[in-house]
N, CA, C and O of each residue as an XYZ file, in Angstrom:
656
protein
N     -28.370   -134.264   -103.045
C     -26.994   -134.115   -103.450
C     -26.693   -132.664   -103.812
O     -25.733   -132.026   -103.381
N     -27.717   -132.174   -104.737
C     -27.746   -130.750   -104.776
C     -27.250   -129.738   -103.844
O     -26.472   -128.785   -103.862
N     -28.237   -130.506   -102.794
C     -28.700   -129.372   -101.956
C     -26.990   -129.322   -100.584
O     -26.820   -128.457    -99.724
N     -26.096   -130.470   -100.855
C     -25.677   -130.742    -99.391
C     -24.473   -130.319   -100.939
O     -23.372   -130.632   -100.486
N     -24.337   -130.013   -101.802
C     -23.085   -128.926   -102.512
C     -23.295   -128.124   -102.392
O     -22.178   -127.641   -102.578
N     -24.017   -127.157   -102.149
C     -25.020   -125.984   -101.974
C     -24.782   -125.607   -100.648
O     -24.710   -124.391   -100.471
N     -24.622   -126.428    -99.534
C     -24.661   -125.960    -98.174
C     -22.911   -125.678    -97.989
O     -22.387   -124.775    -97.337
N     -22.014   -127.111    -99.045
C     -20.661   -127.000    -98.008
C     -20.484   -125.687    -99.395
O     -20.007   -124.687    -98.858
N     -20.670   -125.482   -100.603
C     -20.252   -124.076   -101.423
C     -20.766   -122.813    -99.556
O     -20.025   -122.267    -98.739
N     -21.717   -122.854    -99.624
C     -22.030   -121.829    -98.778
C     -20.883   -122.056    -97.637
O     -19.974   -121.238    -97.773
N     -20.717   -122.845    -96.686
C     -20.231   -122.941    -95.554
C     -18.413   -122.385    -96.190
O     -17.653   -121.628    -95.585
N     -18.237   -122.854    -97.120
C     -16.977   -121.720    -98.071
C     -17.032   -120.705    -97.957
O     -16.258   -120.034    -97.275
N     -17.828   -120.357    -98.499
C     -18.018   -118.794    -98.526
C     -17.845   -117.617    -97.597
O     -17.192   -116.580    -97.721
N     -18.836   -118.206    -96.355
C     -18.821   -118.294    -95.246
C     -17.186   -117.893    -94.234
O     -16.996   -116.992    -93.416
N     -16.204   -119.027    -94.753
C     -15.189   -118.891    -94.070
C     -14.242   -117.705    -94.860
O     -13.566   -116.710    -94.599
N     -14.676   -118.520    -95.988
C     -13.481   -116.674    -96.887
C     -13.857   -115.219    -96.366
O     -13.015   -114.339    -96.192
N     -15.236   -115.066    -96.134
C     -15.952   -113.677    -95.683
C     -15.170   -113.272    -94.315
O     -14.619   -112.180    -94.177
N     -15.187   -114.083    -93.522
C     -14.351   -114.101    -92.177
C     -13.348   -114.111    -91.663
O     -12.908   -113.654    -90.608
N     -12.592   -115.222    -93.258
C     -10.623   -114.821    -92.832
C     -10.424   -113.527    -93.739
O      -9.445   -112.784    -93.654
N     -11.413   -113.373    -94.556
C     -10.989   -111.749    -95.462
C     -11.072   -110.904    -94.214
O     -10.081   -110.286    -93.825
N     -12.497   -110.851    -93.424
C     -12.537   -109.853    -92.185
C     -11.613   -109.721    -91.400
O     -10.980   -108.679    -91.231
N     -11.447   -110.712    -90.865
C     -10.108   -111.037    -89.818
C      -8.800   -110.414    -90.402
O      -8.093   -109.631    -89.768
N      -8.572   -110.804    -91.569
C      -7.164   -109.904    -92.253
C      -7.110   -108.837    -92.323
O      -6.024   -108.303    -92.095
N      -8.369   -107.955    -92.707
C      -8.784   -106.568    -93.117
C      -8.688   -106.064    -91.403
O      -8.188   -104.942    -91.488
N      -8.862   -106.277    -90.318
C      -9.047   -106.284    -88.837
C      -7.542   -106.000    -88.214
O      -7.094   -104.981    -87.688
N      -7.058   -107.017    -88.418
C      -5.607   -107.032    -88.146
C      -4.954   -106.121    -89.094
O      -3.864   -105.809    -88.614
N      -5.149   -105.554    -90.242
C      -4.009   -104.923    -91.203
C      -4.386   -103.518    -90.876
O      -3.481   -102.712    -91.093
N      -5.782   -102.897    -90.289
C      -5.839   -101.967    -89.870
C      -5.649   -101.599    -88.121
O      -5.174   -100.502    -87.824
N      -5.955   -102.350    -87.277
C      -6.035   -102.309    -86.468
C      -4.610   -103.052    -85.530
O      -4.169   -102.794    -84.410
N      -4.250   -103.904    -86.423
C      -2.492   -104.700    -85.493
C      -1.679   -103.354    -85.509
O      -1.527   -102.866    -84.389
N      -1.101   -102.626    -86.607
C      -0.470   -101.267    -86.151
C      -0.517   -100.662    -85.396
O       0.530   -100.152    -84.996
N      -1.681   -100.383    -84.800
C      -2.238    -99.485    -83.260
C      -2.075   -100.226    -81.558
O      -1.906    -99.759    -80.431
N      -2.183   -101.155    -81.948
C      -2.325   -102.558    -80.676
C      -0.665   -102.169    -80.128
O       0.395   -102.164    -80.754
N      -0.954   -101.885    -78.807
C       0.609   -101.241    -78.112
C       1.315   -102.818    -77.895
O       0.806   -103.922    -77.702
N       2.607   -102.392    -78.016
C       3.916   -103.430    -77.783
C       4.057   -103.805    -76.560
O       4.195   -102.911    -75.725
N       4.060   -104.790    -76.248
C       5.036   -105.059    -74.726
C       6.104   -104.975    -74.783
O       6.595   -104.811    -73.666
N       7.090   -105.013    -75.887
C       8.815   -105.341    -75.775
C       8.912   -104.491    -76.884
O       8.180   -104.545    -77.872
N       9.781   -103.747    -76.707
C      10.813   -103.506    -78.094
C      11.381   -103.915    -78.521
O      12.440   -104.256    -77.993
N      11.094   -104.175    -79.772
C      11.973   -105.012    -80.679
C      12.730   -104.093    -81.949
O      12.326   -103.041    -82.442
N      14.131   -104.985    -82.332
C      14.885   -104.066    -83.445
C      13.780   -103.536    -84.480
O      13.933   -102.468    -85.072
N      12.818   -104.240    -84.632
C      11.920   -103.877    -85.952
C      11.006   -102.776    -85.926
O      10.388   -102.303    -86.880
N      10.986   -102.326    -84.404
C       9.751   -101.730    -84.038
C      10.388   -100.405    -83.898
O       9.789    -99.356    -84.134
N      12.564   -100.529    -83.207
C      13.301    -99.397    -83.335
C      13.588    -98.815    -84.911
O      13.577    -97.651    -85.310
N      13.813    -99.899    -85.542
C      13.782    -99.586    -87.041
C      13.119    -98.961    -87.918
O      13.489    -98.338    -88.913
N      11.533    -99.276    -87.248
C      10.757    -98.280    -87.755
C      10.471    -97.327    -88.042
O      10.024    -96.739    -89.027
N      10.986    -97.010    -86.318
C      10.786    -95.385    -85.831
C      11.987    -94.456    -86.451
O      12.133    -93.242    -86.596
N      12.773    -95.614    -86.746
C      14.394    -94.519    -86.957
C      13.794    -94.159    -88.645
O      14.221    -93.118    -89.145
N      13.057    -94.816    -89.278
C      12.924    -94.809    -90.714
C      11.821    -93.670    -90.642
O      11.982    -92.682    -91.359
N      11.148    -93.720    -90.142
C      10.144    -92.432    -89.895
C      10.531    -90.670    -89.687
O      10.073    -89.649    -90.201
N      11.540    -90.923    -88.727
C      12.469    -90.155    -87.934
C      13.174    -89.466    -89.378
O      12.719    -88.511    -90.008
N      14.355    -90.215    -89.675
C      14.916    -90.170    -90.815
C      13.898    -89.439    -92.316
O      14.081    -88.260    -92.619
N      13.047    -90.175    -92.985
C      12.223    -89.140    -93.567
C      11.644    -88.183    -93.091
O      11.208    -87.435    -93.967
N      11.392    -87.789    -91.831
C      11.382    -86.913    -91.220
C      12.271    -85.132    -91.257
O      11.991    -83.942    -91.113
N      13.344    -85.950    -91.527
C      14.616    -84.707    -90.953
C      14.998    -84.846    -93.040
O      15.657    -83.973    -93.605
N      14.528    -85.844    -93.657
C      14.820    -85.324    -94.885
C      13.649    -84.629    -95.900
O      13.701    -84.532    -97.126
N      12.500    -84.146    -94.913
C      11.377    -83.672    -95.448
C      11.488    -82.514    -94.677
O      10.520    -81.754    -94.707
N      12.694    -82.130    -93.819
C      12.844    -80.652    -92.866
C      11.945    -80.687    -92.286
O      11.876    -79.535    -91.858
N      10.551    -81.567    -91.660
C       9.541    -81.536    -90.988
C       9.905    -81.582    -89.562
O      10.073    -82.731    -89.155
N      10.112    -80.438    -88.494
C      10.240    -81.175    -87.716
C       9.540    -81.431    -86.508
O       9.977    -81.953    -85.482
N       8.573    -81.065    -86.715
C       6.773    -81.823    -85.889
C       7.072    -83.246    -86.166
O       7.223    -84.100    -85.293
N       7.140    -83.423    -87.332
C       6.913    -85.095    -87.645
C       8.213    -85.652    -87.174
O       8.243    -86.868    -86.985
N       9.404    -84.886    -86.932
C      10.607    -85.885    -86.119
C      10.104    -85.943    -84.599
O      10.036    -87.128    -84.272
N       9.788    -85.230    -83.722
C      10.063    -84.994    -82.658
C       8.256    -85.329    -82.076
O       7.941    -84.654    -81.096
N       7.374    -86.095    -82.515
C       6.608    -87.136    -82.315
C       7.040    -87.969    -81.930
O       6.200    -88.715    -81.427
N       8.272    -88.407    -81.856
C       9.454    -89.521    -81.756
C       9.469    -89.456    -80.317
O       9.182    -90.390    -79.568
N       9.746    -88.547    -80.051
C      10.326    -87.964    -78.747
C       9.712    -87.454    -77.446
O       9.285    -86.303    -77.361
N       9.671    -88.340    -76.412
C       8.810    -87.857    -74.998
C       9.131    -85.860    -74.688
O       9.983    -84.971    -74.702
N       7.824    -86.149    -74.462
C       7.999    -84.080    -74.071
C       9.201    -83.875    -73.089
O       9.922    -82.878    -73.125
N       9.358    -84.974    -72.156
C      10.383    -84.203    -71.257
C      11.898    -85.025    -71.714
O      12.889    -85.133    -70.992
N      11.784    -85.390    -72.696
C      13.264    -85.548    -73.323
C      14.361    -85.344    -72.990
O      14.347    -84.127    -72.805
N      15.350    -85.689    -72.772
C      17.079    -84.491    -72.645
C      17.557    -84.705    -74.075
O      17.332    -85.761    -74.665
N      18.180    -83.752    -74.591
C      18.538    -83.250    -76.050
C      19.928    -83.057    -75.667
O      19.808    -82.346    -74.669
N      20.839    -83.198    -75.795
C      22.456    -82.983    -75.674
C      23.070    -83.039    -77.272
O      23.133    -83.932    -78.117
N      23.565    -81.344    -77.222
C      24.593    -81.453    -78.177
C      26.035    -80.579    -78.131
O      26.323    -79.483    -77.649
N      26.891    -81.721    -78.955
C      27.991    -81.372    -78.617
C      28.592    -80.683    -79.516
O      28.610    -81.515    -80.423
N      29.359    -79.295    -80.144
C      29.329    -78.804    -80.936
C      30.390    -77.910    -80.970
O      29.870    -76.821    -80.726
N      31.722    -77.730    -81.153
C      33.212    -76.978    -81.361
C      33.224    -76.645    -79.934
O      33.105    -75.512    -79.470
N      33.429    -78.078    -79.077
C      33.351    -77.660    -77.472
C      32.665    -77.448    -76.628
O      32.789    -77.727    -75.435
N      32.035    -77.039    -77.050
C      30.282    -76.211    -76.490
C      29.201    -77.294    -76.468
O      28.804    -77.958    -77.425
N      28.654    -77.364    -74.729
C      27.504    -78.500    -74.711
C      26.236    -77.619    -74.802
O      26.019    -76.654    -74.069
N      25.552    -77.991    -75.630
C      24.106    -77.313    -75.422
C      23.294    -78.249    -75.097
O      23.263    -79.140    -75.946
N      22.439    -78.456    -73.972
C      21.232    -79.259    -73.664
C      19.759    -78.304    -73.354
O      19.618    -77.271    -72.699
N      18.704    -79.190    -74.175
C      17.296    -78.279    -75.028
C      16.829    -79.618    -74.588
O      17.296    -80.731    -74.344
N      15.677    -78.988    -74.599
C      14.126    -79.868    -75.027
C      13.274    -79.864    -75.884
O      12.659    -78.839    -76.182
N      13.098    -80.889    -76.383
C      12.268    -81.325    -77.479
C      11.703    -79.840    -78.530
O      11.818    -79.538    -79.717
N      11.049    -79.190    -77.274
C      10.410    -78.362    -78.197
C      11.338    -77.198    -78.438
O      11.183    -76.824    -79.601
N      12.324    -76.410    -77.747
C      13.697    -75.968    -77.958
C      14.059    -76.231    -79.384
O      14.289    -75.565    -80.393
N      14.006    -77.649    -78.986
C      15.049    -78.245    -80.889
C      14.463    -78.185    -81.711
O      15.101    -78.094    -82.759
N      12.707    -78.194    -81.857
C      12.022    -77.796    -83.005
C      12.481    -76.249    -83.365
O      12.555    -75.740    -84.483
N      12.669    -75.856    -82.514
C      12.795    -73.969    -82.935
C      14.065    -74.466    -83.961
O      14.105    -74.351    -85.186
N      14.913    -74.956    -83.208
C      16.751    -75.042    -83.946
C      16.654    -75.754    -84.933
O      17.501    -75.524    -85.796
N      15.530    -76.991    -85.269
C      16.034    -77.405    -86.629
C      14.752    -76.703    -87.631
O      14.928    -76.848    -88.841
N      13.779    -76.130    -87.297
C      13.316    -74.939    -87.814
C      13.534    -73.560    -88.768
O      12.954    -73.009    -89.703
N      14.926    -73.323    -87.811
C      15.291    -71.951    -88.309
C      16.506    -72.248    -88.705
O      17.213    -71.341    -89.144
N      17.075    -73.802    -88.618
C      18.249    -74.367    -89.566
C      18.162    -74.744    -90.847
O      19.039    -74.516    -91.681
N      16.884    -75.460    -91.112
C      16.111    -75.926    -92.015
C      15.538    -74.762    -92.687
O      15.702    -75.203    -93.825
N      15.120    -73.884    -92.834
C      14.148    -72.561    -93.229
C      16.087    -71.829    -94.269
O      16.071    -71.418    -95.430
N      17.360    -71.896    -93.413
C      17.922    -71.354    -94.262
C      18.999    -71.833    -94.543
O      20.069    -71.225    -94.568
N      18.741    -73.434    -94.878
C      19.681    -74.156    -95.796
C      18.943    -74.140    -97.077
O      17.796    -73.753    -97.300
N      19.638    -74.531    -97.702
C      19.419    -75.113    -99.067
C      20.164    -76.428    -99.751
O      21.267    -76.635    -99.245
N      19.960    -76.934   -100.319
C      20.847    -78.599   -101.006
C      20.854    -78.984    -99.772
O      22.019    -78.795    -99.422
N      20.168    -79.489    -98.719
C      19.653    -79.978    -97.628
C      20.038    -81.745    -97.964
O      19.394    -82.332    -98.834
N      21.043    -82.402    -97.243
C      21.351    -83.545    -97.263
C      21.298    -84.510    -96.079
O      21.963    -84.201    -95.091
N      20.781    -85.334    -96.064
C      21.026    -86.115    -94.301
C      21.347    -87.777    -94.929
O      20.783    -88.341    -95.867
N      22.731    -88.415    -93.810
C      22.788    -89.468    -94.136
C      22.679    -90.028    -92.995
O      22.800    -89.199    -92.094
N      22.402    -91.671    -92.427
C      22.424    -92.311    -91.303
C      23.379    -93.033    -92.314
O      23.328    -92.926    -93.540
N      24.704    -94.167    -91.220
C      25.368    -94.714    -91.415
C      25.796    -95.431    -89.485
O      25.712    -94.825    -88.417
N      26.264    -96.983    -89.780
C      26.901    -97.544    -88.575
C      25.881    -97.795    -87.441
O      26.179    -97.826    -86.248
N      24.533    -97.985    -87.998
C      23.215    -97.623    -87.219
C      23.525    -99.168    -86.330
O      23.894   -100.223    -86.844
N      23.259    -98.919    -84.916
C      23.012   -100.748    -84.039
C      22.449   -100.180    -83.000
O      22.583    -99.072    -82.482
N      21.566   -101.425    -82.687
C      20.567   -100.938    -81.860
C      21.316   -102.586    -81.029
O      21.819   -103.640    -81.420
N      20.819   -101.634    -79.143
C      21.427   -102.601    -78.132
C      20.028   -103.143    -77.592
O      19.475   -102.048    -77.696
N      19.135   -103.871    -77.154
C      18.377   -104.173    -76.465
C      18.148   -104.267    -75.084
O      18.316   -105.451    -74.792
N      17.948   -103.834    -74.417
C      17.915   -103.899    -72.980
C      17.184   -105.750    -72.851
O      16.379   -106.297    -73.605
N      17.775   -106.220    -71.773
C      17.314   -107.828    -71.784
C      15.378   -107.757    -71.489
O      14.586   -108.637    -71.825
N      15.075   -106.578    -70.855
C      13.515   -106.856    -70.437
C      12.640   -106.113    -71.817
O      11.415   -106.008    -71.769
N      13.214   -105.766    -72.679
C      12.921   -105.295    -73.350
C      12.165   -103.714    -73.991
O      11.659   -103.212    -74.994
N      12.597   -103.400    -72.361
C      11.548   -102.222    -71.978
C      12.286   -100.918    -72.692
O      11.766    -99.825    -72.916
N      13.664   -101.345    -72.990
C      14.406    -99.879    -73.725
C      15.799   -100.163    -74.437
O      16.052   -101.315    -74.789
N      16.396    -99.486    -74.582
C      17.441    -99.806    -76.224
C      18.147    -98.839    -75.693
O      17.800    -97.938    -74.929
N      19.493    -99.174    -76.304
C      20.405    -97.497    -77.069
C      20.779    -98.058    -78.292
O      20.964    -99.243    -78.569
N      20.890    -96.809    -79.164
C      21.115    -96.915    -80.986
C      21.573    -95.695    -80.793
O      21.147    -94.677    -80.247
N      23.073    -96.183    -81.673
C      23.695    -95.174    -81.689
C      24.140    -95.419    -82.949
O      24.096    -96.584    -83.342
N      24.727    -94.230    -83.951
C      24.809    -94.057    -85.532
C      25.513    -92.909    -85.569
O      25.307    -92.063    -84.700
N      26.465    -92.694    -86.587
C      26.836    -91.415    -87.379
C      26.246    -90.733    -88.379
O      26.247    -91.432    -89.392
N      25.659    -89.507    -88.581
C      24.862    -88.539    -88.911
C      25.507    -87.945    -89.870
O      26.451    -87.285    -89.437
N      25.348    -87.906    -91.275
C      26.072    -86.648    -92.424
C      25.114    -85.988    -92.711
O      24.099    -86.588    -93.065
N      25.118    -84.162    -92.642
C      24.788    -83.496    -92.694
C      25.008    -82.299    -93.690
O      25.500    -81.248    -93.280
N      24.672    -82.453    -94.884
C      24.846    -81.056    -95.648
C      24.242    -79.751    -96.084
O      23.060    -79.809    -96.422
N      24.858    -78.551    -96.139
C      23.343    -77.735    -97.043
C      24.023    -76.802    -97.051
O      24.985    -76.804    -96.283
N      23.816    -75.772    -97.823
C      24.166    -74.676    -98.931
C      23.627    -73.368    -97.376
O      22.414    -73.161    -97.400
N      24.180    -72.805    -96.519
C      23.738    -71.516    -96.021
C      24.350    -70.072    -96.241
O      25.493    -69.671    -96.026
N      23.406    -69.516    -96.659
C      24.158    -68.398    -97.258
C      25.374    -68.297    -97.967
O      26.388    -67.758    -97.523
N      25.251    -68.848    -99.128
C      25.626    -69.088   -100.199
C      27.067    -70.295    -99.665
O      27.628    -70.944   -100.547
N      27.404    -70.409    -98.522
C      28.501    -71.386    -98.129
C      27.846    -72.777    -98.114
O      26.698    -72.990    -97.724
N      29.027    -74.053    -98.759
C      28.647    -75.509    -98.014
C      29.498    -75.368    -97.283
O      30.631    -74.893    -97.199
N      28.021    -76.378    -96.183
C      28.912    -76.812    -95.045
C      28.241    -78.380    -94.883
O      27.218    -78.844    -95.386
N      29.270    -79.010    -93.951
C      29.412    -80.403    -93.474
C      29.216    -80.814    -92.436
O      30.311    -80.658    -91.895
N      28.391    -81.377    -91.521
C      28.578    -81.817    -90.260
C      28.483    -83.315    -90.035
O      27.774    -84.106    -90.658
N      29.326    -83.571    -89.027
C      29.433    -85.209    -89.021
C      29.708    -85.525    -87.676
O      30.692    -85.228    -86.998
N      28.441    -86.335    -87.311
C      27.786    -86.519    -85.854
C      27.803    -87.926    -85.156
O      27.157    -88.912    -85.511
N      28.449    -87.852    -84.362
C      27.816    -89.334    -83.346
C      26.995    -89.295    -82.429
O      27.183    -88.798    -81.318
N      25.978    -89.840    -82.840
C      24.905    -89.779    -82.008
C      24.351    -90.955    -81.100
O      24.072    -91.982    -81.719
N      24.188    -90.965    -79.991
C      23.701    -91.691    -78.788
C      21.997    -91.518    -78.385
O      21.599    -90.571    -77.706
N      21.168    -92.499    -78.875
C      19.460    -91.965    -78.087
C      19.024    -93.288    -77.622
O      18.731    -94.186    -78.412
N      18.982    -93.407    -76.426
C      18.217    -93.671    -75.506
C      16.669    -93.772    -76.144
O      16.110    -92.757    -76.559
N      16.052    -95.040    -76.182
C      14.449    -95.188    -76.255
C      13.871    -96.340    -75.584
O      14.350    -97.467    -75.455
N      12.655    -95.827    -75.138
C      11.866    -96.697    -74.206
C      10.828    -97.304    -74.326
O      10.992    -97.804    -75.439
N      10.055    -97.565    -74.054
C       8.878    -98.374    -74.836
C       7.662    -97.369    -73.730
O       7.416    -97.582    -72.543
N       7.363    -96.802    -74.198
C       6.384    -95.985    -73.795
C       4.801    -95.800    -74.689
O       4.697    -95.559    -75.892
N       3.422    -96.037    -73.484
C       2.825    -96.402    -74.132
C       2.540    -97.525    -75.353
O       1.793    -97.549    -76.331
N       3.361    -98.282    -74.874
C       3.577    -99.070    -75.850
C       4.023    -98.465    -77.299
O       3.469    -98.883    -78.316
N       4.585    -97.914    -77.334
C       5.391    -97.718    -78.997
C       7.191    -97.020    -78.373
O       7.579    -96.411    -77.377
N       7.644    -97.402    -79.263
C       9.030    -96.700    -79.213
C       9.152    -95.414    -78.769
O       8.495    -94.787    -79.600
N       9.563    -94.661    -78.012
C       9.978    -93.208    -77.812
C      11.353    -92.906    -77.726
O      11.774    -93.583    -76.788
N      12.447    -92.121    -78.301
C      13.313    -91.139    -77.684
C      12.868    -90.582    -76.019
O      11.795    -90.072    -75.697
N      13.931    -90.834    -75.224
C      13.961    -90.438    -74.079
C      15.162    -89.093    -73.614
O      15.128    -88.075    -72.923
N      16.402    -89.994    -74.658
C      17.343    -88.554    -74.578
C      17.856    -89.285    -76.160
O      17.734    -90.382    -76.707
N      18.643    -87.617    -76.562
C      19.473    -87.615    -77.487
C      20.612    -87.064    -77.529
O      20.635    -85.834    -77.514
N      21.940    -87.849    -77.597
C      23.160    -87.036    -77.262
C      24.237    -86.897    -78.570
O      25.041    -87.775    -78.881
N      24.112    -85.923    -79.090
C      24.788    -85.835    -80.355
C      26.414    -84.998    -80.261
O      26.536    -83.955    -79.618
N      27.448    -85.571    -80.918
C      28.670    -85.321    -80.906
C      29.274    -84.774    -82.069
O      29.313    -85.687    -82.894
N      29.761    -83.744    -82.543
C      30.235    -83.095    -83.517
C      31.674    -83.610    -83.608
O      32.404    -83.370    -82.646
N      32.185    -84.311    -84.683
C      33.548    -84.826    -85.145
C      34.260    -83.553    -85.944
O      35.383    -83.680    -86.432
């Protein structure tokens, strides 16, 4: 009797050791495991990443986001400027380096799904503030980006931003 409490305690034990492993397995390793579909949660992510991103002025860590051969479109007192990825690191670089009271808001954020799931558009309005040379200024953006499921994770493919 002892001995057959003794075996099913063990054969317990046994299974906790294994669904602990299995959890510890998946909580490090499910994050990395590439997507087949994009999903809002997986765009959500990236936009939340993105977003602390541009409010930490980092912008290596935004434009990780973003496939190297990207299209960048911006629209700005008339004037279209279209850059690439690494282009726009220079511009929010040397935008970022001489603002100050540095503000970013997302607002009106919806993400569209493509039916195969392979890509999205999310489009949102952008508030923008900061102190340059001794002036505030304001910018207020509609923005259009295109993302695809590349490599399995979310990417920016283009970004088309509109100055109001």
């Amino acid at each position: 009797m002892i001995q057959e409490n003794r075996s099913i305690i063990g054969i317990g034990m046994v299974m906790k050791r294994v669904l602990l492993s299995l959890t510890l397995f998946l909580a490090l390793v499910g994050p990395t495991i590439a997507e087949t579909k994009l999903t809002k949660q997986s765009i959500q992510s990236m936009l939340n990443k993105m977003t602390a991103a541009v409010n930490a002025k980092d912008a290596g860590k935004l434009l990780v986001h973003f496939t190297p051969d990207a299209k960048i479109t911006l629209h700005v007192n008339g004037r279209k400027m279209v850059t690439t990825p690494k282009q726009y690191q220079g511009l929010l670089q040397q935008t970022w380096a001489a603002a100050e009271n540095y503000t970013y808001k997302v607002t009106g954020l919806k993400v569209e799904l493509a039916a195969d799931g392979k890509s999205a558009v999310v489009t949102d309005t952008t508030q923008e503030s900061a102190t340059i040379g001794g002036q505030k200024m304001t910018s207020v953006n509609e923005e259009t980006l295109t993302v695809k499921l590349v490599g399995g994770k979310p990417m920016v493919t283009s970004l088309e931003g509109r100055s109001k």
